[in-house]
Each structure stands twice: as C-alpha cells, then as structure tokens.
MIROTI-975701 format. One record per residue (C-alpha): x, z, y. Coordinates in Angstrom, 3 decimals, m for minus. Layout:
N
REC X Z Y
REC X Z Y
...
This chain:
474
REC X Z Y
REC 101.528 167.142 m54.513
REC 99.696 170.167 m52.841
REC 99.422 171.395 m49.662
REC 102.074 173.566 m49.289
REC 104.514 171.190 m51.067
REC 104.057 168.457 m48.323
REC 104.086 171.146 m45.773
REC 107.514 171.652 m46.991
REC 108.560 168.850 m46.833
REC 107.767 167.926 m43.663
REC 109.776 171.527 m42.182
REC 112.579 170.478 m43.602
REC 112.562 166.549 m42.560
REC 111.282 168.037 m38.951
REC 114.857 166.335 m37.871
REC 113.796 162.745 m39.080
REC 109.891 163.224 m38.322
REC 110.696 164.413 m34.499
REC 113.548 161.413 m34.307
REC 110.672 158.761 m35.474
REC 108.025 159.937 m33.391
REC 110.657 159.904 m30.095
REC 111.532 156.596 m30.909
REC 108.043 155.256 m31.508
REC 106.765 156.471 m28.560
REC 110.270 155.592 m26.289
REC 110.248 151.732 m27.636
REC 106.299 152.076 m26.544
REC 106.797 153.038 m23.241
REC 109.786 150.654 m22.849
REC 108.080 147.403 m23.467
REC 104.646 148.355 m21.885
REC 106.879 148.855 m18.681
REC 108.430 145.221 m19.173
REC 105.962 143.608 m20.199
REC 104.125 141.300 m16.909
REC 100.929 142.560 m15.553
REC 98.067 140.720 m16.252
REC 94.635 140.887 m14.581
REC 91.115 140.348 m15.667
REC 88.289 139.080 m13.699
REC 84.508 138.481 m15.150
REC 81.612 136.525 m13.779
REC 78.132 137.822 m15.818
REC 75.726 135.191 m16.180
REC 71.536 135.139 m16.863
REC 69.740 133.138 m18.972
REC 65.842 133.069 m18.809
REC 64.271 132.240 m21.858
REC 60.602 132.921 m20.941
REC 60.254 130.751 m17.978
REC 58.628 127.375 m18.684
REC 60.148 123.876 m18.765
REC 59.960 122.231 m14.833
REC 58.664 119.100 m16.240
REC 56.348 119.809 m19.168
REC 55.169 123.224 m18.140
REC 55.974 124.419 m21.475
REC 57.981 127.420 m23.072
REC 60.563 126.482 m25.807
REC 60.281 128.737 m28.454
REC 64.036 128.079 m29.153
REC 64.679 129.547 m26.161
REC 64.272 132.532 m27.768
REC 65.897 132.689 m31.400
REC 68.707 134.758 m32.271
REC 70.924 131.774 m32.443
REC 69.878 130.786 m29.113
REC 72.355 132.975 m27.370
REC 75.412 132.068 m29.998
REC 74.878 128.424 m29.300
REC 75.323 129.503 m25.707
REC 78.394 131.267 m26.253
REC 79.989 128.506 m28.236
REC 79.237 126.091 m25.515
REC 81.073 128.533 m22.903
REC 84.272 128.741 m25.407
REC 84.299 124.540 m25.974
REC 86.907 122.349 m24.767
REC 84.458 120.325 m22.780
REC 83.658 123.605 m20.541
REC 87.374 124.100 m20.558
REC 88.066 120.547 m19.196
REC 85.316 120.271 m16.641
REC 87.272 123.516 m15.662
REC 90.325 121.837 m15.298
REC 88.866 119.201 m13.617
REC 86.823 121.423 m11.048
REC 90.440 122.898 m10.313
REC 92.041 119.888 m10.004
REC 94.740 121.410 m11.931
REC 95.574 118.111 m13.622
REC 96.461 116.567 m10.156
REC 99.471 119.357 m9.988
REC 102.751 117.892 m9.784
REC 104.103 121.554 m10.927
REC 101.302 121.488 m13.961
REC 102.211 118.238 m15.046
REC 105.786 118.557 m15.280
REC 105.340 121.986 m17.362
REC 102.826 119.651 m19.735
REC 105.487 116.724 m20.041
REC 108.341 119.643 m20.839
REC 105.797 120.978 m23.661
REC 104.564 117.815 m25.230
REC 107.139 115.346 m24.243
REC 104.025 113.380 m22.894
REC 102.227 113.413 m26.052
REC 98.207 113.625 m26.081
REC 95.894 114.518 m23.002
REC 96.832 116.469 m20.270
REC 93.196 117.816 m19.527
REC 93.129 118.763 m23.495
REC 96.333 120.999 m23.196
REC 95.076 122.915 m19.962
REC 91.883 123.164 m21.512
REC 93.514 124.453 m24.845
REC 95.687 126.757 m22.554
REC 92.328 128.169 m20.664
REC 90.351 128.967 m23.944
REC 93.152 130.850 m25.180
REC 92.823 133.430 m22.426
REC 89.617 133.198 m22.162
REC 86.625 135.770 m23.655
REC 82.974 135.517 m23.813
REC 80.881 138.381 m24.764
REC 77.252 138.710 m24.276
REC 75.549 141.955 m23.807
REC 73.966 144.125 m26.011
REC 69.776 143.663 m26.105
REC 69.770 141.334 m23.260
REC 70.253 137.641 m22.119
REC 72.996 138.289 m19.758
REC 76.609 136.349 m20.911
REC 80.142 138.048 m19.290
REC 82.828 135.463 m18.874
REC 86.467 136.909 m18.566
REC 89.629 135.593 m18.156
REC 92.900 137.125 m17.932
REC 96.168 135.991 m16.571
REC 98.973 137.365 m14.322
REC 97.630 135.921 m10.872
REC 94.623 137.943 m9.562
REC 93.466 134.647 m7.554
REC 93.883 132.542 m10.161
REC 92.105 134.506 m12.591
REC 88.803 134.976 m10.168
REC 89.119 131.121 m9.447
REC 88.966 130.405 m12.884
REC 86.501 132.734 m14.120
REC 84.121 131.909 m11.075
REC 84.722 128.271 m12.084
REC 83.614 128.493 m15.827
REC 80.224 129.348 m14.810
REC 78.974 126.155 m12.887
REC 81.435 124.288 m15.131
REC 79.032 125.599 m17.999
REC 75.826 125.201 m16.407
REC 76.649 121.392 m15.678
REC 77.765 120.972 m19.228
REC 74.400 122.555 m20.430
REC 72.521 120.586 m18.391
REC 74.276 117.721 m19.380
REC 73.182 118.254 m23.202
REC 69.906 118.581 m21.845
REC 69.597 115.652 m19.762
REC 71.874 113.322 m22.293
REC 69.187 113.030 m25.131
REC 66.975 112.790 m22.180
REC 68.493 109.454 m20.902
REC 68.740 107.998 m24.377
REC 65.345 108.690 m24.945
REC 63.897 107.236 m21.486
REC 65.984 104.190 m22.307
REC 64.349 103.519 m25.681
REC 61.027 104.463 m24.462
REC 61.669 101.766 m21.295
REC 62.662 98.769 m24.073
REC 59.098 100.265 m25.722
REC 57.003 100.260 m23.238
REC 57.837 96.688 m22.514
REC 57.041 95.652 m25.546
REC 54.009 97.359 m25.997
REC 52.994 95.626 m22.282
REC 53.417 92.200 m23.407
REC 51.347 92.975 m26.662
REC 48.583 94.178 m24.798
REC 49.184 90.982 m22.159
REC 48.972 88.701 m25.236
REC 45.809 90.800 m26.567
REC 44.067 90.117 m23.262
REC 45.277 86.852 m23.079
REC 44.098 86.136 m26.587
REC 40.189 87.703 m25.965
REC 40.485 85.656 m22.268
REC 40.691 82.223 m24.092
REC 38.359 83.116 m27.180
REC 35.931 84.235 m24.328
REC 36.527 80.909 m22.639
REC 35.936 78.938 m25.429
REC 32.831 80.135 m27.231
REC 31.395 80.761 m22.995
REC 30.581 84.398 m23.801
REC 30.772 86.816 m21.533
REC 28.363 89.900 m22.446
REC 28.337 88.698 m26.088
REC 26.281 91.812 m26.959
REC 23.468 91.027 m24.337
REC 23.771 87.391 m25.822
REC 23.111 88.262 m29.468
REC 20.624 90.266 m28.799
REC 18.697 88.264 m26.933
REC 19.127 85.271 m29.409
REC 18.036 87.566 m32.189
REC 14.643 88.370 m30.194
REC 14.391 84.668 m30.185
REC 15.123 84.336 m33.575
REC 11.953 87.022 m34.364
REC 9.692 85.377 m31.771
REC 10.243 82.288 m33.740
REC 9.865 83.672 m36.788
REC 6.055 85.509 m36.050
REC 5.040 82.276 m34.717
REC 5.893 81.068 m38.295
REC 3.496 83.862 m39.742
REC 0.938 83.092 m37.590
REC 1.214 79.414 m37.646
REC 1.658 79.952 m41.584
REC m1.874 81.476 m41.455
REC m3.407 79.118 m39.241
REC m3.138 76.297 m41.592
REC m3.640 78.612 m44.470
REC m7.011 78.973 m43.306
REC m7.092 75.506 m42.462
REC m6.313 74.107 m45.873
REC m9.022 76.313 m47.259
REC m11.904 74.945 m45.240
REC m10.728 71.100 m46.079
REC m11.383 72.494 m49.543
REC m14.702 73.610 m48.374
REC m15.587 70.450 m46.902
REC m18.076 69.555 m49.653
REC m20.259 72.165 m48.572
REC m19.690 72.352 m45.020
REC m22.631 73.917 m43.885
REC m20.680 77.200 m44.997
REC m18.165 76.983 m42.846
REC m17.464 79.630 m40.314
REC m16.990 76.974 m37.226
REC m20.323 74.809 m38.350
REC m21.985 78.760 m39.087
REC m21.397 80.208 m35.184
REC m21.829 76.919 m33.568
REC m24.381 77.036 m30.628
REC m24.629 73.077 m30.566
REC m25.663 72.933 m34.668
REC m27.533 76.301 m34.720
REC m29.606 74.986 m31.462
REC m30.288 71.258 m33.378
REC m31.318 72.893 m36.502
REC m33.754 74.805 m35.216
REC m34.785 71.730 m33.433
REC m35.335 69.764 m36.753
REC m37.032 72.797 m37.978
REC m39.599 72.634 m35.328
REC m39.992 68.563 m35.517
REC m40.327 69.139 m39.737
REC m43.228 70.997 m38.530
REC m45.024 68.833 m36.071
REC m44.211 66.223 m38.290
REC m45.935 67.759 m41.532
REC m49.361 68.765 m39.177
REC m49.316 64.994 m37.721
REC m49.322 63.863 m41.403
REC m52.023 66.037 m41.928
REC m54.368 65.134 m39.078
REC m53.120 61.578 m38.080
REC m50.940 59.962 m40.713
REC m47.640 58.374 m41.269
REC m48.622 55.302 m39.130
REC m49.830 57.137 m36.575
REC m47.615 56.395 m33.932
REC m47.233 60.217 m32.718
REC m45.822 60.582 m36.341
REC m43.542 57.976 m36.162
REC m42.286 59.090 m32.985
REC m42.238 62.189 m34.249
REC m39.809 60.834 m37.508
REC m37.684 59.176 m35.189
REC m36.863 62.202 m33.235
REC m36.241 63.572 m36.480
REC m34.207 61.331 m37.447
REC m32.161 61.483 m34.378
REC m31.691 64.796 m34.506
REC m30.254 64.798 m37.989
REC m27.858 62.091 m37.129
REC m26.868 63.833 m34.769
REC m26.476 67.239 m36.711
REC m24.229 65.113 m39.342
REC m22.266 64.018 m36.450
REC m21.235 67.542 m35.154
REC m20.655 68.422 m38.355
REC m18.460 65.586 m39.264
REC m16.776 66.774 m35.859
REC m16.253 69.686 m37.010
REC m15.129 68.749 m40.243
REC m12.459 66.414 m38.775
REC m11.139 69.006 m36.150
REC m10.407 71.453 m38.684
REC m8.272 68.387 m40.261
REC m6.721 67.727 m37.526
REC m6.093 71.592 m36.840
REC m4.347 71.556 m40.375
REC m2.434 68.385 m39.526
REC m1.317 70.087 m36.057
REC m0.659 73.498 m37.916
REC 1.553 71.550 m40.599
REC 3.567 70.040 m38.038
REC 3.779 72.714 m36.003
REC 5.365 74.722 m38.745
REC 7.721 72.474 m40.042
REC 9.064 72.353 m35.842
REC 8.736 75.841 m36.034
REC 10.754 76.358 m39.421
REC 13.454 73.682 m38.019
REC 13.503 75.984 m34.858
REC 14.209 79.119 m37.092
REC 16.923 77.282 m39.217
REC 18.921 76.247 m36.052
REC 18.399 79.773 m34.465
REC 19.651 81.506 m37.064
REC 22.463 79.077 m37.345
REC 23.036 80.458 m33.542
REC 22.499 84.088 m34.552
REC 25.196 83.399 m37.274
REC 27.806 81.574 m35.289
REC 26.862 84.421 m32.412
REC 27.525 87.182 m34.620
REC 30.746 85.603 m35.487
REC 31.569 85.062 m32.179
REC 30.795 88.692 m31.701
REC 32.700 90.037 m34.587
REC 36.043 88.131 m33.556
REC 35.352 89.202 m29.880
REC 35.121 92.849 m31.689
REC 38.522 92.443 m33.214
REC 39.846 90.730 m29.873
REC 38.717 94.035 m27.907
REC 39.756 96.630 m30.975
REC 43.184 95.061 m30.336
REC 43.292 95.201 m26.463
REC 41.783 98.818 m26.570
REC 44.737 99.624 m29.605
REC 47.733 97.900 m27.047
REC 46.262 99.509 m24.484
REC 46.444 103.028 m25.730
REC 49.474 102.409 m27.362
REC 50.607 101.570 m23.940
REC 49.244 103.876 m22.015
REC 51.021 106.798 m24.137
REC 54.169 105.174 m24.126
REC 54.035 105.021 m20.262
REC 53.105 108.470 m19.972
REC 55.806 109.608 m22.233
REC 58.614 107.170 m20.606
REC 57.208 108.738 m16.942
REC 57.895 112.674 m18.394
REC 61.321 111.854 m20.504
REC 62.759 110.079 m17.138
REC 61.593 112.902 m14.872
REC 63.765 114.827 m17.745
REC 66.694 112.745 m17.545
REC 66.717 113.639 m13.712
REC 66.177 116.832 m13.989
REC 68.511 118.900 m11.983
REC 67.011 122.767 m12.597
REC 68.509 124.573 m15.698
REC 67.433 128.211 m16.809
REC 70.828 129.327 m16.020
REC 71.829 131.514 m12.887
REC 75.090 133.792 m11.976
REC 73.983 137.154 m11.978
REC 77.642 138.227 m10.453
REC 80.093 136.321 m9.873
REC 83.897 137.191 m10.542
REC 85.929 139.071 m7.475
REC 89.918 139.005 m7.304
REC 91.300 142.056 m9.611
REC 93.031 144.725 m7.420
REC 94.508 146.329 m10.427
REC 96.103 144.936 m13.854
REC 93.902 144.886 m16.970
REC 96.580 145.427 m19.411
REC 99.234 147.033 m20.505
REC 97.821 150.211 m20.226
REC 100.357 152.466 m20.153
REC 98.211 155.591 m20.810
REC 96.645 153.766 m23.730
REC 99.505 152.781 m25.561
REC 101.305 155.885 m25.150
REC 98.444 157.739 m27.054
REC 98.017 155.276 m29.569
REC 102.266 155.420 m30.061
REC 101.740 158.928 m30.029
REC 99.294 158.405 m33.465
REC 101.110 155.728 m34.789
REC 104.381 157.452 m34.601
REC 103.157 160.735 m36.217
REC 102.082 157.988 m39.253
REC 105.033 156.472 m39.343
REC 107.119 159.322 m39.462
REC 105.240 161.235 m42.106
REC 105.464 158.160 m44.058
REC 109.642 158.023 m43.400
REC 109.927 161.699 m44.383
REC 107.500 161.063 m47.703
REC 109.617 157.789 m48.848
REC 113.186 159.658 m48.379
REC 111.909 162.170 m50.100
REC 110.735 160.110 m53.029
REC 114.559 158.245 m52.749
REC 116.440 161.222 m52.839
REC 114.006 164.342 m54.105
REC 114.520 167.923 m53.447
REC 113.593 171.742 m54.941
REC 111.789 173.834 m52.080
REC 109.839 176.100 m53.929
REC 109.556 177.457 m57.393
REC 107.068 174.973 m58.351
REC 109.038 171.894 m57.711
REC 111.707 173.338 m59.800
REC 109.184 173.747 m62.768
REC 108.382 170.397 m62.258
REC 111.793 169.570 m62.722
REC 113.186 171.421 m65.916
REC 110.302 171.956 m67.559
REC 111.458 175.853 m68.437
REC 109.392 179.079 m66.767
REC 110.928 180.337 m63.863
REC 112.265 183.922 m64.393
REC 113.137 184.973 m61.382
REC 113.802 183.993 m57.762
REC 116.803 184.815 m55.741
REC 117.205 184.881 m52.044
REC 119.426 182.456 m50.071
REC 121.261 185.066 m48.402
REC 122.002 186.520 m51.901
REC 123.395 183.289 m53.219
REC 127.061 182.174 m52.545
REC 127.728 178.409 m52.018
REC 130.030 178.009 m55.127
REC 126.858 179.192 m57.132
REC 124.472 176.137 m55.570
REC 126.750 173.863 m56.380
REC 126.862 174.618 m60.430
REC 123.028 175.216 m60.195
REC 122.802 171.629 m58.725
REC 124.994 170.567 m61.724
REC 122.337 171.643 m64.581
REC 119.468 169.932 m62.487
REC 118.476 166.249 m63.126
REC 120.179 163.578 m61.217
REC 118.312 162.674 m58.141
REC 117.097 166.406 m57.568
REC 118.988 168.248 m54.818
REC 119.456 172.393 m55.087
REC 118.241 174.027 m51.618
REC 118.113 177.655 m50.887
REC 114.578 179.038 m51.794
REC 112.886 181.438 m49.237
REC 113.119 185.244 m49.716
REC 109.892 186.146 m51.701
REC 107.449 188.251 m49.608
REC 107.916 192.455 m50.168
C-alpha cells in the first residue's frame, strides 16, 4: 500500500475515523469524571551508609553495595512493615474495619494479614536516582488517611530494620552468655587443678626452686671433681710409700728438712770424734746416741706422714662415696623438680589458654549485648508526608491527550480493517490491482451516469466496490 493509497482511504472513511476518535475520547472523559478521586501523599526517607556502627566504631562495607538499597526497598514493601502499620494505626481495633474483613473473608485467616495485604497494594516505594534517599507513597481517596499512613510506614520501617538488626544480635548474646559460662568454669577448674598440684608437691615459685636445686646439684657435683682428685693424688703417694723420702709432703716439710740437716751435722761430729777420740769415747757415744735419736725420730715423722696421707685417702674415699650418694639423691630431686615443673607448665598453659579463651568470649558477649540494645539505626525521615490538597489521579488533562492518541490509533486501525472486509477502487492503481488489464483511460465522476457504475461494478471481482474516480488534473 503507498502513501497516497492509505491517504485515500482514510478521506473517504473520514465518517468512521472522526466517529471513533469522538467516541474514544467521550467514553475517556466520561469515566475519568466518575471515577473517585484519589490522593497521594509521600514521606522521603535517608539512609547513611558511611557513618560508622555506634557500638563497634566500624563502617559496614555492605552498607554500601548496590543491593544494599534493594534489600531496603523490599523490607519497606513486606507484610511485616505493612502489619506493624496496621498495628501503629490500630486499624485492627476498628469495629467498622473488622466487619468489612468478616464480609470479605467470612472470618477466614488474619485480620492484620488482610489490612496489611490491602496497604501494600496501594502502596509504592521508589528510591531516587544516584542517591540514598527512599520515597514512600501511598494513595487512597482520604487525604488524612493517606498522610497518616504514609507518615506511619516510615517509623514502622525503621523499627522493623532495627529489629533485623538487633534479632541476630540477641541470639548471638544468648549463645555467647551459655559460652562464656562455660569457658568460666573451665578456667575455675584449670585454677583449681594448678591450686591443688601446687599444694601437693609445696611449690610455689617452682622456677626459683629448680634452679636453685640445680646449683646444688653442680656444687655437689665439683666437690666430686675435686674430692675425685684429692684421693687421686692420694692413692698415688700410698703407691709411693716405698720410697717416701720423694714425697712432696716429706720434701717441703720444715720439721724433716730441719732434722736432716741435724743428722747431717751429728754424721759429722761423729766421723771427727772417731778420728781424734774413738768409738768408746764417751763424747762419741753421746754423740751416736743423739744420732740415733734423731733418726728415730726422722722415721717417725715420716711414718706420720706416711699414715696421714692414708688416712687423707681413707677420708677422701669416704667423702666421695657421701658425696656421690649426695649427687644421686639430688638429681633424683632435680628430676622429680623438673617434673613437678613441667606438669605445673601444663597446669599454667591451661589456665593462661581458659583464660584467654575467656577473656575474648567476655569481650565479645559485652559488644554483641550492647548490640542487642542498641536503639540508634542509620535511618532518618528526611520529609515527612503532609495531607494532599489536591487528587493524584485521574488526571483529566492526561487522559484526554493520551485518548486523543489512542483514538487516532484505533480509528485508523477501524478504517484499515473495513477496508480489508469490504475493499474499494479509489484510484487507477487499485483498479490495476484488481483486473490485472492496463488502464486506458479515466473518466470523470461528473461524466459518468449511475446506471453505468452499477454494470462497471458488475465486471469487477466480488468484494471490490466501483467509486467515482477524481477528475484527472488539466
């Protein structure tokens, strides 16, 4: 179909086109005037995502995802914002309400879920574009009501997202309570248990204890060494004692060095009285005697000396063997200390384990119960909903534009499908179309009697109407 074909058309269904558009536009204006006036009212409300959490001091990062503000939204449009509505309202304590719900449900289900069913229905959330501010509207056809209500769904929602808050907040500080008790009476029996080990083994510092008994246990031991030696050296000069002239003690002796050179002196007095006076003179004699004396009493210091180093072994011997029994039972103590010590160590590991364990618990039981009291949200009304002095809808100016559109659609589309039912020749072209034959010439309608449209509508298909063509152009 071209352009001047559906022009065509449309000047010679003018009749039906005009008579569709009228009524499309009369019918619009007809029920926009009936129908009841309703009224809008909207409360806008803030969120801030980037101030920190009251308790913890911290800034959720969910705060600030892009499904943040849906979550929001879906909150506002649930039926548990709806009912705290209805309970704000105290609509369910309306005699007037609750006879409309028992005509409507014949009793059945919950009367706060029908009004809060009825309120969702009217009600729109939409949040603004590039910024954290949510608008709250609800229509209906009292302008008091409608404020009320709108005004109402905003602290309904902030006590309903502070709820979901706090909820998890209370379950948690429960559970952390029953924990923390736990954990107290592990750490009581921990320090209960190190108490009574304490008590028993009578350790107190055991570190200052085991120390000291291992500096015992070393003293003991160089005594041993040096004790060891001793009788070492001892041993060796009973070995000696054949020769014991060459021993160190009978060497640096005063008393032997002092009676040897005595005898020495007395050998030689004695050898010049031999020489000038004889054996039995009796100044030789005396002289042997003193001699004599003198090595008796030489033999005797060394035989002293002899015997003291004996018993200086003897005392040495038995001195070690207290000494080695000494070391034995001290490291017996340093052993049974250290034990001690190591299950004191696992005592204390424990008690410093409940203890920590304890002390985090607390600390997290203190913040998730300041959480679960927690009365601040990050929620505020930015304006808050005022009574409607004019309706919201229907607009009478709108609708009588968009009848005006619709109409002109609707009644191009009538003229197009009568002429598809019941088809018609208005220019030379359609009536090609039709016969299929070149047209040879055209004649005016003036020029053209009735009688001869009627035969010329004869010859034509069936379906395809004769109408006068226009007088070709000079």
């Amino acid at each position: 179909m071209t352009l001047q074909q559906f022009l065509l058309i449309l000047r010679a269904r003018y009749k039906i086109i005009l008579f569709t558009l009228l009524a499309t536009v009369t019918t619009t204006l007809v029920v926009s005037l009936l129908l009841p006036k309703t009224y809008s009212a909207t409360t806008a409300i803030v969120l801030d995502v980037r101030s920190p959490d009251p308790v913890s001091g911290m800034v959720l990062p969910g705060l600030a995802s892009p499904g943040y503000m849906a979550t929001q939204i879906d909150i506002i449009n649930s039926s548990r914002v709806a009912q705290r509505v209805v309970k704000m309202l105290r609509m369910d304590e309306s005699p007037a309400i609750r006879s409309q719900w028992m005509d409507a449900t014949e009793g059945k289900g919950d009367l706060n879920s029908w009004l809060g069913e009825l309120l969702q229905k009217k009600l729109e959330v939409k949040p603004s574009r590039e910024s954290n501010v949510i608008n709250i509207k609800f229509s209906g056809t009292d302008p008091s009501f409608v404020a009320a209500v709108a005004n109402t769904f905003a602290p309904a929602y902030i006590d309903v997202n502070l709820d979901l808050r706090v909820e998890p907040a209370r379950q948690q500080a429960s559970w952390f309570d029953g924990q923390t008790a736990i954990l107290r009476e592990k750490l009581e029996k921990a320090q209960q248990a190190l108490s009574e080990h304490q008590q028993r083994a009578g350790i107190v510092a055991s570190h200052d204890r085991l120390d000291h008994e291992a500096a015992k246990l070393n003293e003991i031991s160089s005594q041993i060494t040096l004790v060891q030696a001793q009788t070492s050296d001892s041993s060796s000069k009973r070995k000696s004692a054949g020769n014991s002239e060459t021993i160190t003690e009978v060497m640096q002796s005063q008393l032997i060095n002092s009676i040897k050179l005595d005898i020495a002196r007395l050998e030689a007095r004695l050898q010049e009285s031999n020489t000038n006076f004889g054996k039995n003179h009796p100044q030789t004699q005396r002289i042997e005697s003193e001699l004599a004396s003198l090595k008796s009493k030489l033999t005797s210091e060394i035989r002293q000396i002899n015997a003291s180093i004996g018993t200086s072994y003897q005392v040495g011997k038995h001195r070690e063997g207290e000494l080695l029994e000494s070391l034995e039972n001290q490291k017996k103590r340093v052993l049974e200390l250290t034990k001690q010590h190591d299950a004191i160590s696992v005592l204390k590991r424990d008690v410093e384990l409940a203890q920590r364990s304890f002390e985090v618990a607390s600390l997290r039981s203190n913040q998730v119960r300041l959480e679960s009291q927690a009365v601040q949200t990050n929620i505020s009304v930015l304006n808050p909903a005022a009574v409607p002095t004019e309706s919201s809808s229907p607009k009478i100016l709108l609708n009588m534009m968009v009848s005006i559109f619709l109409g002109i659609l609707l009644s191009v589309g009538v003229a197009l499908m009568l002429e598809l039912v019941n088809r018609r020749v208005y220019s030379a072209e359609d009536l090609l179309a039709a016969l299929d034959l070149p047209v040879l010439a055209i004649i005016p309608s003036t020029a053209l009697p009735l009688s001869g449209r009627a035969k010329l509508s004869g010859l034509l298909p069936r379906r395809v109407r004769v109408q006068a063509l226009p007088a070709p152009s000079s």
